[in-house]
N, C-alpha and C positions, 0 to 999 in steps of 0.2 A: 513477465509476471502476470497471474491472472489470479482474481478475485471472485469466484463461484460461489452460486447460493445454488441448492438443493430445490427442488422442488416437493419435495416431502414435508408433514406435517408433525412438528416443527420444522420451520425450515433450520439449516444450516449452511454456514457462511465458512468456507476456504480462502488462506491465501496461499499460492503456487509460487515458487520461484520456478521460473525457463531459465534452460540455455540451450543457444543455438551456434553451434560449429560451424564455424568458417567451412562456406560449401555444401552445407545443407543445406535443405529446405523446411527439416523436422527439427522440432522443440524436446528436448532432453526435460523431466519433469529433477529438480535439483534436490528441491527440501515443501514440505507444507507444514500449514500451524493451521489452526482453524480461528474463527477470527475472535472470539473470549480470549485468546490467548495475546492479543497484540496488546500491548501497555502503550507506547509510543512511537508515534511517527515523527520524526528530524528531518525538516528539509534542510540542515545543513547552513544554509546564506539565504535568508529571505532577499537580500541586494541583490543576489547574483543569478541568472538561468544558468545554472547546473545539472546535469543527469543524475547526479550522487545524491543520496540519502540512506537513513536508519531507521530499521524497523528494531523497534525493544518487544520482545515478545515475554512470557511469562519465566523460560527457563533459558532464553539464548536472546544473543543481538546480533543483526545480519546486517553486513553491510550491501545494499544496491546500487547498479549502473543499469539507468534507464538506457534505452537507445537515443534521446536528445531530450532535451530541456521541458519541449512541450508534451512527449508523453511521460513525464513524469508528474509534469501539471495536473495533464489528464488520470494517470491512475490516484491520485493524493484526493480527488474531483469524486473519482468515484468508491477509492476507499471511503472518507468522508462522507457520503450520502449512504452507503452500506452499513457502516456503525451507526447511524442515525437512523435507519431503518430495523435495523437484526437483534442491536444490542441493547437491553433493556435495562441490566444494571449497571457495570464499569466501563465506561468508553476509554480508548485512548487518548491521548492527550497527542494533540497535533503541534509541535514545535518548530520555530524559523520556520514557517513556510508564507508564502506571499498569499496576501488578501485574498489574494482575487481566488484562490482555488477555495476558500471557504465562503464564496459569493459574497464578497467585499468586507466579511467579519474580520476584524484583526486577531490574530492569533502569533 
């Protein structure tokens, strides 16, 4: 998964889902939204380090499988700092996800 902003004026913010085939080295680009469109991010079990999570987007819900627990940490890190940055009116709403990826806010 990957999260681009534009460098253009406005900028613009993408989320990309990858997939990468067994035996590759190249990323398949799957599905995009642009990031106005995300409603909710579900980490699923804030107890548990999981890969799995839900994006609620404005017209669809995608289910994710990180590659391990911690880059899932890490994109939630850095979604979360990008709608804090890009998105001026409706943020999404970050659900079950552990403290520490909102820099120790509970959520």
């Amino acid at each position: 998964f990957i999260c681009s902003v534009t460098n253009k004026k406005p900028a613009q913010a993408s989320i990309t889902k990858v997939k990468q085939f067994e035996g590759s080295t190249s990323f398949v680009r799957r599905t995009q939204w642009m990031l106005e469109q995300l409603r909710q991010v579900n980490g699923i079990d804030p107890n548990r380090d999981s890969p799995e999570f839900d994006l609620l987007f404005e017209n669809a819900f995608d289910q994710w499988v990180a590659s391990t627990a911690s880059e899932k940490c890490t994109f939630f890190q850095v979604l979360h700092h990008t709608c804090q940055r890009y998105l001026t009116d409706k943020k999404p709403e970050f659900i079950n996800c552990q403290s520490k990826i909102m820099g120790g806010k509970s959520v």
